[in-house]
C-alpha positions in Angstrom: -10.0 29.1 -28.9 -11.7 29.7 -25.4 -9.7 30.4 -22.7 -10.9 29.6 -19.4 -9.2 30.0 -15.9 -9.2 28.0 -12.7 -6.7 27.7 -9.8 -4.2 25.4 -9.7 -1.3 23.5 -6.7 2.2 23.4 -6.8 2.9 19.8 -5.7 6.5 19.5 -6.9 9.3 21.9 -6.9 12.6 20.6 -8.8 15.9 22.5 -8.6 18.0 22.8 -11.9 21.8 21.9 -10.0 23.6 21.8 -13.6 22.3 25.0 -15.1 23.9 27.6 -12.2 24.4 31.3 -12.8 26.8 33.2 -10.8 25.7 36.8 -9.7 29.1 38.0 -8.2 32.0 38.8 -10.4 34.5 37.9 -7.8 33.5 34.6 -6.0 34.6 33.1 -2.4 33.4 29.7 -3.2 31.7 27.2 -5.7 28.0 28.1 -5.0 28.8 32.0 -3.5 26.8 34.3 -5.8 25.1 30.8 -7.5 21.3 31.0 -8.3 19.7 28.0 -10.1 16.3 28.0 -12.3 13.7 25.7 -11.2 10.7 23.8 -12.3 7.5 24.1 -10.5 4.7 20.9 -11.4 0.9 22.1 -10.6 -2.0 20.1 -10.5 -5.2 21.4 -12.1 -8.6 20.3 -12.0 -10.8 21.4 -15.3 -14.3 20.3 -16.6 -13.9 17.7 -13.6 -10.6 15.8 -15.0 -7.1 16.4 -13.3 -4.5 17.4 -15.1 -1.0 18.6 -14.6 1.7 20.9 -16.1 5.4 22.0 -16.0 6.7 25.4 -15.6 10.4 26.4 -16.3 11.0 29.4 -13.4 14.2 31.2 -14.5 17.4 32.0 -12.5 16.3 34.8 -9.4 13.1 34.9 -10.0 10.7 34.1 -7.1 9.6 30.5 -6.9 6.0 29.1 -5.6 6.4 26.8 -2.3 4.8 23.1 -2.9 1.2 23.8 -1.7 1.1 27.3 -3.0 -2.1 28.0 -5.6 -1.6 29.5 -9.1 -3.1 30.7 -11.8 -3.2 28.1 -14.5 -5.6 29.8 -17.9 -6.4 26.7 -20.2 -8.3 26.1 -23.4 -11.5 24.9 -23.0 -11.6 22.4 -25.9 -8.2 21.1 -24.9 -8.0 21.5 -21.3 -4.2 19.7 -21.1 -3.3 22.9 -22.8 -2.5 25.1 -20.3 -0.4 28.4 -19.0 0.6 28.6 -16.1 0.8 32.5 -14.3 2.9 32.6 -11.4 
């Protein structure tokens, strides 16, 4: 398997609301303390074909803005198979 690399656009950032993890022991309120995971969608363009992908982000880990580029590594026989590095 080769690997290639290109860059790649966050066009889509999603929110997971039912999957929140609270970071206080002691809370004021529903959503004090409350981080959610997200999932970022990026758009790719290899061998001159679009493509897309889905990346889970975890709980408190930074999160790419919709327009930011990544790095997205794909295979170069199957470009749809990809990893995104954010």
């Amino acid at each position: 398997m080769q690997q290639r690399e290109t860059m790649g656009t966050v066009v889509s950032v999603a929110r997971q609301w039912w999957l929140k993890v609270n970071t206080k022991a002691i809370r004021t309120g529903p959503l004090d303390g409350a981080v959610f995971p997200h999932i970022i969608k990026v758009s790719y363009t290899a061998d001159g074909a679009e493509y897309s992908k889905r990346k889970w982000i975890g709980a408190g880990s930074p999160v790419p803005g919709i327009g930011t580029g990544v790095k997205v590594i794909y295979d170069a026989e199957k470009p749809s198979k990809a990893k995104i590095v954010c």
